[in-house]
GUZA-549779 format. One record per residue (C-alpha): x, y, z; residue number from 1. Coordinates in Angstrom, 3 decimals. Each point is the difference from the previous one (the first is absolute). Last residue first. Layout:
<nodes>
<u: X v: Y w: Z n: NUM>;
...
</nodes>
This chain:
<nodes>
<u: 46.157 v: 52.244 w: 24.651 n: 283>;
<u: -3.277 v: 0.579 w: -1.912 n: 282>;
<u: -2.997 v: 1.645 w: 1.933 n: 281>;
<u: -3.054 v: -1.355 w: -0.071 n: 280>;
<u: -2.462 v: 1.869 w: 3.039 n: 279>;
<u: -3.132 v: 0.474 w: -2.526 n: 278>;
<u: 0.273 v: -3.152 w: -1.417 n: 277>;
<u: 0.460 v: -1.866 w: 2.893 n: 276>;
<u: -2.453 v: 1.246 w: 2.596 n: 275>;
<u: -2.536 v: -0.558 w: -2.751 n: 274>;
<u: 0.166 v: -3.164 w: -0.298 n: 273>;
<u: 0.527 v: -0.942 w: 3.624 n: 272>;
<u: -3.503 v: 1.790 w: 0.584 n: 271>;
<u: -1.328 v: -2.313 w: -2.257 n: 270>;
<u: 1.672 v: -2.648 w: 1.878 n: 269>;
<u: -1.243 v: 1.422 w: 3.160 n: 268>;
<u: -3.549 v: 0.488 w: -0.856 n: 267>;
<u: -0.053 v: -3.618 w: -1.077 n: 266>;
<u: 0.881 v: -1.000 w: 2.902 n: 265>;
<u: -2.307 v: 2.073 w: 1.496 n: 264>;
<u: -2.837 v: -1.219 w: -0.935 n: 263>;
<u: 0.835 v: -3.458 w: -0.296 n: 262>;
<u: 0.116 v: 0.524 w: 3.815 n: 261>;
<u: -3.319 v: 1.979 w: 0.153 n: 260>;
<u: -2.055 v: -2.560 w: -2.164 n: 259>;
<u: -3.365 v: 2.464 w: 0.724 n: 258>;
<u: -1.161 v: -1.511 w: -3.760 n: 257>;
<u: -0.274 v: 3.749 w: -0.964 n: 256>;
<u: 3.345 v: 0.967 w: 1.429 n: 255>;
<u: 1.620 v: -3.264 w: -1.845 n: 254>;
<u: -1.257 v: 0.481 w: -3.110 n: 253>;
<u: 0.890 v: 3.726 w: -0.543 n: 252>;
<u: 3.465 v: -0.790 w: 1.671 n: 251>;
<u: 0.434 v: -2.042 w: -2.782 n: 250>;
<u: -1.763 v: 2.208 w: -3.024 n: 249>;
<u: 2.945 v: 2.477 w: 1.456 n: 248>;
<u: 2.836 v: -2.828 w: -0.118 n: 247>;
<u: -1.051 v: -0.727 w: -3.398 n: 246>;
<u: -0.388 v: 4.084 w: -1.095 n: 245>;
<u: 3.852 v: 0.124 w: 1.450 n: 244>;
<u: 0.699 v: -2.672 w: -2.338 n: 243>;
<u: -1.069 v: 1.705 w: -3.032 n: 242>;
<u: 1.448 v: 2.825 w: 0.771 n: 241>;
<u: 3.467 v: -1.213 w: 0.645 n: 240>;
<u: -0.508 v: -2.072 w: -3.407 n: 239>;
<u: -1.419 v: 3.274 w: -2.316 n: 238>;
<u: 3.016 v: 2.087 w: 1.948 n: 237>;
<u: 2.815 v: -3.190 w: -0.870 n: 236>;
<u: -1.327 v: 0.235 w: -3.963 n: 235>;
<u: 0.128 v: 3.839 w: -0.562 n: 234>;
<u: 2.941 v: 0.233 w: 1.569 n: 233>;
<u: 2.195 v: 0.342 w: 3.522 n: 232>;
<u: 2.650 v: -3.047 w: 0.563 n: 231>;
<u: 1.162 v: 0.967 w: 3.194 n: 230>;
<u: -3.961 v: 1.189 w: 1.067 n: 229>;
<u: -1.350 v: -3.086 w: -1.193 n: 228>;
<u: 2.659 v: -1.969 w: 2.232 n: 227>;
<u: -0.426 v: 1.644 w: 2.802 n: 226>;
<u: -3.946 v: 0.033 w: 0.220 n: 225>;
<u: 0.511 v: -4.162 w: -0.184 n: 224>;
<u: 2.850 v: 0.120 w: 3.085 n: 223>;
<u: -1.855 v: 2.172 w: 1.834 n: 222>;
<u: -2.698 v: -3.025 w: -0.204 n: 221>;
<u: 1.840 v: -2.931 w: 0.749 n: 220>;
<u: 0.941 v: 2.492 w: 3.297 n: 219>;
<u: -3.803 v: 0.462 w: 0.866 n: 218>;
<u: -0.873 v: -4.081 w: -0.705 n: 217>;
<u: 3.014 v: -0.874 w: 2.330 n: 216>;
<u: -1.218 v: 2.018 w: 2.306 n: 215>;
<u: -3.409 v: -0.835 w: 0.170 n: 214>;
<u: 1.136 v: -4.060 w: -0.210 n: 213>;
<u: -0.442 v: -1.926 w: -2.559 n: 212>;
<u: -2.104 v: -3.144 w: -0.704 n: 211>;
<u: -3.199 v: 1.932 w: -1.051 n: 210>;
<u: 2.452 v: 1.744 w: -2.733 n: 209>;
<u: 0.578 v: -3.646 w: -1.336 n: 208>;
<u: 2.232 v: -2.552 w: -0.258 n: 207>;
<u: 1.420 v: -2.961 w: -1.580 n: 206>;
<u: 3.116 v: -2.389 w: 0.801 n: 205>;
<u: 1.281 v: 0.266 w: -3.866 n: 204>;
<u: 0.367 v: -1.559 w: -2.685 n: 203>;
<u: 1.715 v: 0.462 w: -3.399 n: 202>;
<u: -0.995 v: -0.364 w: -3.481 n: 201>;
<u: 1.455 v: 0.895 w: -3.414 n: 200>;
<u: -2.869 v: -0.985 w: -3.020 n: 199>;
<u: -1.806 v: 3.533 w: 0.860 n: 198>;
<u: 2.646 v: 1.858 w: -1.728 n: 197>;
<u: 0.481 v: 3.957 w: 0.810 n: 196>;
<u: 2.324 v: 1.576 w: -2.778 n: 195>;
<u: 2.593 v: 2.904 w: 1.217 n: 194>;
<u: 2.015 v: 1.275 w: -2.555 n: 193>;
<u: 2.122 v: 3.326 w: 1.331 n: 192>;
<u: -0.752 v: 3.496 w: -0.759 n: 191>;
<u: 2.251 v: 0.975 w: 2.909 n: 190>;
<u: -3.259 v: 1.002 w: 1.484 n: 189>;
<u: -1.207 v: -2.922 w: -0.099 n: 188>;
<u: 2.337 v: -1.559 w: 1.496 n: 187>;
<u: -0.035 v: 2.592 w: 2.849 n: 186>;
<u: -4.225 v: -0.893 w: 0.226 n: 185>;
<u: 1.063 v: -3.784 w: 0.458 n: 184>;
<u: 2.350 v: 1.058 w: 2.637 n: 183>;
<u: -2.408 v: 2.097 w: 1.862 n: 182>;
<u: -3.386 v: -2.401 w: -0.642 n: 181>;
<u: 3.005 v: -2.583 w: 2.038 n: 180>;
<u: 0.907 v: 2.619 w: 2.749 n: 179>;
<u: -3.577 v: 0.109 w: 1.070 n: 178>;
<u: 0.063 v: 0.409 w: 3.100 n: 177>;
<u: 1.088 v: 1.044 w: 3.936 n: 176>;
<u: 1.635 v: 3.519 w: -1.932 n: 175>;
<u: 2.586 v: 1.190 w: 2.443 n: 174>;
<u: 1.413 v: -3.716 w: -0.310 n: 173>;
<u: -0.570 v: -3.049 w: 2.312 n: 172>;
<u: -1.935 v: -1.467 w: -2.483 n: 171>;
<u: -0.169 v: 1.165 w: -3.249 n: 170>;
<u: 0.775 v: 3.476 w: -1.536 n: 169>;
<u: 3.161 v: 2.564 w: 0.590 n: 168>;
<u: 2.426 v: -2.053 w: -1.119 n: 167>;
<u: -1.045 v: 0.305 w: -3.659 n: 166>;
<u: 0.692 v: -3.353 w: -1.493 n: 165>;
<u: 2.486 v: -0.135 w: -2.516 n: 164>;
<u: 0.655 v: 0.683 w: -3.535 n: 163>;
<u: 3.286 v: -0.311 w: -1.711 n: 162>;
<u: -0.943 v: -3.340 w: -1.730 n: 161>;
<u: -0.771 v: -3.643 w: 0.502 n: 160>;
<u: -3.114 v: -0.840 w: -2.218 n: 159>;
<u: -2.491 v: -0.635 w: 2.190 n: 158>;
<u: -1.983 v: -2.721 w: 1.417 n: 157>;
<u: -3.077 v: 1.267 w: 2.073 n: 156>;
<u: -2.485 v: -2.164 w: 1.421 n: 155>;
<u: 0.665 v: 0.241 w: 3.268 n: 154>;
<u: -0.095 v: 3.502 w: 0.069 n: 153>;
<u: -3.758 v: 0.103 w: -0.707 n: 152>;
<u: -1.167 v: 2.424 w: -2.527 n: 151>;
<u: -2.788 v: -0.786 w: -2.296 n: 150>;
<u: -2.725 v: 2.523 w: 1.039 n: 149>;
<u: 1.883 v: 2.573 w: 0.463 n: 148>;
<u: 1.910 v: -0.181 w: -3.532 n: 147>;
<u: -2.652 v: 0.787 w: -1.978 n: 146>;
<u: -0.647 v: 3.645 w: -0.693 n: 145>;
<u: 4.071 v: 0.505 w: 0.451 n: 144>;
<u: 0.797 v: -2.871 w: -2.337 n: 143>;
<u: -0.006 v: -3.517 w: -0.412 n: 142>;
<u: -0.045 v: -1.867 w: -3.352 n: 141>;
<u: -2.374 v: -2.556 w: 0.452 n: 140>;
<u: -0.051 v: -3.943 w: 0.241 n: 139>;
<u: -3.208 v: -1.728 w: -0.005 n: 138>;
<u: -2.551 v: -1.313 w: 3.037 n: 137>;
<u: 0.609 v: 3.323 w: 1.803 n: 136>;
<u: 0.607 v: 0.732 w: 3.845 n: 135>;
<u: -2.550 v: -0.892 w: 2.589 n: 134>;
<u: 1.473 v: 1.319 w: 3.211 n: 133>;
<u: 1.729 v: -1.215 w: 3.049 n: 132>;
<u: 0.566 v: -3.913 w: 0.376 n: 131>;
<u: -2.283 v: -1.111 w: -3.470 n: 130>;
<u: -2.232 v: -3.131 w: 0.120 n: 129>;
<u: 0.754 v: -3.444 w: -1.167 n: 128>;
<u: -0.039 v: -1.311 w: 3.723 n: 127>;
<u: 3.264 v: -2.277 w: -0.479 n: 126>;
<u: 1.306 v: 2.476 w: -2.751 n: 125>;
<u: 0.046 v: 3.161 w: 2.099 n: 124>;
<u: 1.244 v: 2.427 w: -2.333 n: 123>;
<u: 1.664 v: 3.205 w: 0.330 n: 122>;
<u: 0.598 v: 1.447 w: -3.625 n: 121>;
<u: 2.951 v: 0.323 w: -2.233 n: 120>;
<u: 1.966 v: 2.887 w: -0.897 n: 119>;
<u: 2.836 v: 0.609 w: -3.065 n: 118>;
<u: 2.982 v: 2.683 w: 0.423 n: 117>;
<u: 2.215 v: 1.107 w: -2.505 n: 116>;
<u: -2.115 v: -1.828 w: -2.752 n: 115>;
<u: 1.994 v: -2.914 w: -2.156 n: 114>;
<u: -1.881 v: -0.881 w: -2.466 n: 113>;
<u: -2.672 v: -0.836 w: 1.349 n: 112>;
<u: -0.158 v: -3.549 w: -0.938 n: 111>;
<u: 3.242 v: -0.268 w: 1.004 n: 110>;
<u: -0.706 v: 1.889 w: 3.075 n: 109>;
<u: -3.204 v: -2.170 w: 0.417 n: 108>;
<u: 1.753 v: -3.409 w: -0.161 n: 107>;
<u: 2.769 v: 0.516 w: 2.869 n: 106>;
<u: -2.845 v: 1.779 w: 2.141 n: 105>;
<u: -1.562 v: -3.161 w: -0.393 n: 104>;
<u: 2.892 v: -1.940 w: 1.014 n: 103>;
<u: 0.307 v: 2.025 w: 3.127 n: 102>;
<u: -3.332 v: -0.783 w: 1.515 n: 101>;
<u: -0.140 v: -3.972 w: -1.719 n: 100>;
<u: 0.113 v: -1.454 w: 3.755 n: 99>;
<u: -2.347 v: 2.853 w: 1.674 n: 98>;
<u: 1.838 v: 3.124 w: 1.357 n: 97>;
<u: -0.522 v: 0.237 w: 3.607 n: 96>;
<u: -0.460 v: 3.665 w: 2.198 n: 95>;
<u: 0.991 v: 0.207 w: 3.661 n: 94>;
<u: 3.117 v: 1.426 w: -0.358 n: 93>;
<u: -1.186 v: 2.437 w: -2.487 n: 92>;
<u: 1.468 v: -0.330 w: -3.561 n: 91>;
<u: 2.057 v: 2.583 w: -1.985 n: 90>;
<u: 0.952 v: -0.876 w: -3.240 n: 89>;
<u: 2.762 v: 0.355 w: -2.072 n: 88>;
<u: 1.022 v: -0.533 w: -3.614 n: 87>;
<u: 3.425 v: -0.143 w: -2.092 n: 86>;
<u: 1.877 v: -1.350 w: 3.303 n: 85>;
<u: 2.793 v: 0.769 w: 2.316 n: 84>;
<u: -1.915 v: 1.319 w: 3.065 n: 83>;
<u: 2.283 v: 1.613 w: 2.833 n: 82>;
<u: -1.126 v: 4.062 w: -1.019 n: 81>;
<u: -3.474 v: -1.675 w: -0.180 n: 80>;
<u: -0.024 v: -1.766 w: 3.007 n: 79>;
<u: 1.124 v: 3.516 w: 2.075 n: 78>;
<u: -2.769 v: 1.099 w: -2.045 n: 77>;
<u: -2.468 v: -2.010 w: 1.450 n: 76>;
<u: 1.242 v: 0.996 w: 3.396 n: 75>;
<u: -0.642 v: 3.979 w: -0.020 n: 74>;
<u: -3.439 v: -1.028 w: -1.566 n: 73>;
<u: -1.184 v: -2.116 w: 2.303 n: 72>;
<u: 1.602 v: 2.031 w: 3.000 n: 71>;
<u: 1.789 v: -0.866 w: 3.077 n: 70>;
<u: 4.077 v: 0.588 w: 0.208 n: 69>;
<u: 2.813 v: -2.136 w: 1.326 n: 68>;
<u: -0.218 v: -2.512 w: -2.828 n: 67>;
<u: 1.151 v: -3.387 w: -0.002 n: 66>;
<u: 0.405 v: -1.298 w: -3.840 n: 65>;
<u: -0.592 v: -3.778 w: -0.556 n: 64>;
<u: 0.717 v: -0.834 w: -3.666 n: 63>;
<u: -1.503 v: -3.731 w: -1.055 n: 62>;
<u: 0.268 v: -2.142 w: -2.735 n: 61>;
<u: -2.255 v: -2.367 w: 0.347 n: 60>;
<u: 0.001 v: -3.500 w: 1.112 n: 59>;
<u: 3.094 v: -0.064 w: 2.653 n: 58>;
<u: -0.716 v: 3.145 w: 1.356 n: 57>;
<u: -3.691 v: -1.203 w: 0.744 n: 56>;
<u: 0.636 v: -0.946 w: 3.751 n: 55>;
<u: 2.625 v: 2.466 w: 0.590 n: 54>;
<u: -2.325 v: 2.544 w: -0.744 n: 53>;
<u: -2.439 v: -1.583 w: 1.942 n: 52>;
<u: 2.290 v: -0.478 w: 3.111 n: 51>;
<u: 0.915 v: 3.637 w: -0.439 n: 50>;
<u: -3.253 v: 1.554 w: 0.058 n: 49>;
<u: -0.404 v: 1.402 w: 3.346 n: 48>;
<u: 3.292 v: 0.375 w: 0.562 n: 47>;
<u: -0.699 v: 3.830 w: 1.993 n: 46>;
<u: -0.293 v: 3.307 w: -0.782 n: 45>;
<u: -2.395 v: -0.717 w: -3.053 n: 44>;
<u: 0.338 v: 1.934 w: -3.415 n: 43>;
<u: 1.199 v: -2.833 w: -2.262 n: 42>;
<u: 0.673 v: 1.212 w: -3.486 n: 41>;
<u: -0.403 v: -3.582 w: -1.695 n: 40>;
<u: 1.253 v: -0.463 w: -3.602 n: 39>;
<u: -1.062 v: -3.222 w: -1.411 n: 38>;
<u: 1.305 v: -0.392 w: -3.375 n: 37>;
<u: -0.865 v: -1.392 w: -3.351 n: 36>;
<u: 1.123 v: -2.282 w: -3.070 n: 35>;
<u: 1.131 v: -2.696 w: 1.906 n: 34>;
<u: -3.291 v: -0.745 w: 1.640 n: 33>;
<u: -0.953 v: -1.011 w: -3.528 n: 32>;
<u: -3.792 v: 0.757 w: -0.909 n: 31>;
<u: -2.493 v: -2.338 w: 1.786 n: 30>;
<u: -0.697 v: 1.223 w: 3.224 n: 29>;
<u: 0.138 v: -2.392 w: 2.977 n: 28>;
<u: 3.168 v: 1.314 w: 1.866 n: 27>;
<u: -1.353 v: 3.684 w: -0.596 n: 26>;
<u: -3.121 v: -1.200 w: 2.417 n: 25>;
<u: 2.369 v: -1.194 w: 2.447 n: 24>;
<u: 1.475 v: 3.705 w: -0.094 n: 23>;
<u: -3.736 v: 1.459 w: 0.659 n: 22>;
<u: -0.870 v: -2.556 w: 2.317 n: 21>;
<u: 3.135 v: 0.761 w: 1.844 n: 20>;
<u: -0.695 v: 3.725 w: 0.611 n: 19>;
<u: -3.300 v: -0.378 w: 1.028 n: 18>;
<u: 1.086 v: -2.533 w: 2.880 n: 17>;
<u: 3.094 v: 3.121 w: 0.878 n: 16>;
<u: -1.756 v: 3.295 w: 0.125 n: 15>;
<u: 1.039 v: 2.784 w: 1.952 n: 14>;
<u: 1.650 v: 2.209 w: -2.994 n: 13>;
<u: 0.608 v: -1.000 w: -3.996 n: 12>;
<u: 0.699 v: 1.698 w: -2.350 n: 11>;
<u: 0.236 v: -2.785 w: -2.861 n: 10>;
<u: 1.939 v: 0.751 w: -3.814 n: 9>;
<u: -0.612 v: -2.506 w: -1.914 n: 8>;
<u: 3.055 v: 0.351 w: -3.014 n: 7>;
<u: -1.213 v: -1.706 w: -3.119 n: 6>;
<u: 2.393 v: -1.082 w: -3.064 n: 5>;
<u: -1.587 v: -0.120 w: -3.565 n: 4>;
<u: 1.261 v: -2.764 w: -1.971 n: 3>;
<u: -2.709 v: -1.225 w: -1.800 n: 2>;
<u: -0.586 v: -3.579 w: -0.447 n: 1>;
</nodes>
């Protein structure tokens, strides 16, 4: 048995039922409860989630912070400056790991080798089918080409370290999105080791662009054209360009098929897109 500790580090705001499946579902997994930590950055006004805290304080080991300030970002690392273990992770409060979630990651590090940060994939196991997007059947090496496609923050464990989440992206941040491609791109950047392992799953409530709102599709959006202009190279210009052509071949589709409301929604998250990268500006 290795003897990696895990510190689960949960923003969570406005959500109470999703909360406690997610800590019910850490009750049920298989590696030692002992050997990790609950660390809940609690952004609501009121007790919301008290009575489940209280409820599961007992089973895990649980660190309820209160913050004064709203921001996914902002909050995750007031979790991480609190978090006393070798790894991290950052779930949603309304994500579940399945029973053998963290015992997995357990088995790929070692395999591994030890990679600063490793990333799993959102998986629906009841419906066998993938939550956001098809991600490889073998692990890969990620890197700047590749590391779109695989990103989902709650699938990151990472090697704890002087890097943080830039407080600009995510939700209730300048940048609405996004703030996980940022810290996975900062890693990177460091010229840390970042493997992607398909054998680590998660799940997820899923969604879809069709399921969001104009606005919230617009500000996803800045926050996509922000991040390729922060991190401006050969690789983030191919992806920014590459997605703007999407969103084009979108609106295309739409126009022709005289679907006005898809129309425009995708006009405003390509318009989102570019908003962002040409307005980035670092604070």
């Amino acid at each position: 048995m290795s003897g990696y500790k895990f510190s689960l580090i949960v923003a969570t705001f406005n959500r109470s039922f999703e909360l406690e499946l997610f800590l019910e579902s850490l009750v049920n997994q298989t590696f030692p409860a002992s050997l990790f930590e609950v660390i809940i950055v609690d952004q609501n006004e009121s007790d919301l989630i008290d009575p489940i805290v209280s409820m599961y304080s007992g089973r895990l080991k649980i660190t309820h912070i209160r913050s004064g300030r709203k921001g996914l970002s902002y909050n995750r690392n007031l979790g991480i400056a609190a978090s006393t273990g070798e790894y991290l992770c950052v779930p949603d409060d309304d994500c579940t790991y399945y029973p053998d979630t963290l015992q997995e990651v357990v088995n790929q590090l070692d395999f591994l080798q030890e990679p600063d940060m490793i990333i799993g994939k959102v998986f629906n196991r009841d419906r066998k089918k993938y939550v956001f997007k098809k991600t490889p059947a073998n692990s890969i090496v990620v890197n700047k080409s590749n590391f779109y496609h695989l990103v989902s923050s709650i699938t990151i464990f990472f090697k704890k370290n002087e890097i943080l989440f830039d407080e600009d992206f995510g939700i209730g941040a300048k940048y609405h999105s996004n703030e996980d491609g940022d810290f996975i791109l900062t890693f990177l950047s460091a010229g840390k080791m970042v493997i992607y392992s398909p054998l680590i799953e998660c799940n997820h409530p899923p969604y879809s662009p069709e399921n969001m709102s104009r606005q919230k599709l617009y500000e996803y959006g800045i926050g996509f054209g922000a991040m390729c202009r922060k991190f401006s190279s050969v690789n983030l210009f191919i992806l920014f360009a590459q997605v703007l052509a999407f969103q084009s071949l979108m609106v295309l589709r739409y126009l022709i098929t005289f679907d006005k409301e898809n129309r425009v929604r995708r006009w405003k998250s390509l318009l989102g897109r570019v908003v962002g990268f040409i307005t980035y500006r670092s604070s």
